[in-house]
N, C-alpha and C positions, 0 to 999 in steps of 0.2 A: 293238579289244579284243584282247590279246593269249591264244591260246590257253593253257588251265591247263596246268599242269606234272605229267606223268601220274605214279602212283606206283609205283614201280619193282612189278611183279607177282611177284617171290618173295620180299617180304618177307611176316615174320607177319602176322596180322590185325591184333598189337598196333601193332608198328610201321607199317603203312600208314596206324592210324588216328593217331600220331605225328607222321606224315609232314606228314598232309593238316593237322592242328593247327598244326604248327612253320611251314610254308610258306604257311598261310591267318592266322594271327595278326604274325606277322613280314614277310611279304611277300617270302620270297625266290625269285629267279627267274633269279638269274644262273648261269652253268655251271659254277662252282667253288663257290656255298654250295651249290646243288641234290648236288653229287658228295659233299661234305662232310657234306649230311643221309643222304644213301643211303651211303656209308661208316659211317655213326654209328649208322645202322638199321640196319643188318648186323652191326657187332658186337653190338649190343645183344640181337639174335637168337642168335648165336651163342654169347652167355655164358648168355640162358636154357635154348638145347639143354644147355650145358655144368652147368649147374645142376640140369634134371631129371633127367638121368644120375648124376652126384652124388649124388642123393637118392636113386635106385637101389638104388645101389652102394656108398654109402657113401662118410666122408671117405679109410676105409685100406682100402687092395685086398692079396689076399695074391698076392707074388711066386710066381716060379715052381720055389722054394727054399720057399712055406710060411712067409714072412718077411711079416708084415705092412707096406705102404709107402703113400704120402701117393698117393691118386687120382693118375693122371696129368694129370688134366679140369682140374685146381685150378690150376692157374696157365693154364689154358685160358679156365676163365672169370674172373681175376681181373685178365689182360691183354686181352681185351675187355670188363669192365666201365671199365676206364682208359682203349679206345680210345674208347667209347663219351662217357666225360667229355671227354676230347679234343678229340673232334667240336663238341661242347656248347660246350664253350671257342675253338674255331675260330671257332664263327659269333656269339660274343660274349650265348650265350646262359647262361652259367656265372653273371650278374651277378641278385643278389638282390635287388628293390624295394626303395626307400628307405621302408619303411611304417614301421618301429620308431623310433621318435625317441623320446630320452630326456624324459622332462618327461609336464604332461598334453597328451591330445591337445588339437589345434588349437580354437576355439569354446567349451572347456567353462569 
């Protein structure tokens, strides 16, 4: 029986509990999708730190001229919500069930 695959200890509570979902219903265990979910749980952490701050702060922060300008945070967290899809799309997890099929359902 091969030991479980621990969940990396500085991710959030949300993403370890992510982790343990993605890697117990998928079954992955190799060293590159394992790096691929812990990169993907990392950003995904990192765009919700970049989003409570946001809310903070606000979308416009005033320069240091008194000039109102766009969060810096914002494309902080809109480039790890992408790396985060990224990740998803790496391990072929982007693909949606075939459940909607045009017509009625099967049996009826």
């Amino acid at each position: 029986m091969k030991p479980k695959n621990k969940v990396p200890a500085h991710l959030s509570d949300e993403s370890k509990k992510f982790w343990t979902q993605i890697v117990d219903d998928y079954g992955i265990s190799d060293a590159a999708g394992l790096k691929i979910l812990r990169v993907a749980c990392e950003a995904f952490d990192r765009a919700q730190l970049a989003r409570v701050e946001i809310d903070k702060t606000g979308l416009l922060v005033l320069d240091k001229f008194m000039q109102a300008k766009s969060n810096p945070l914002l494309p902080v967290e809109r480039d790890s919500r992408a790396a985060f899809l990224a990740g998803l799309k790496a391990l072929n997890l982007d693909v949606a069930p075939d459940c909607h099929r045009i017509g009625r359902p099967p049996g009826s």
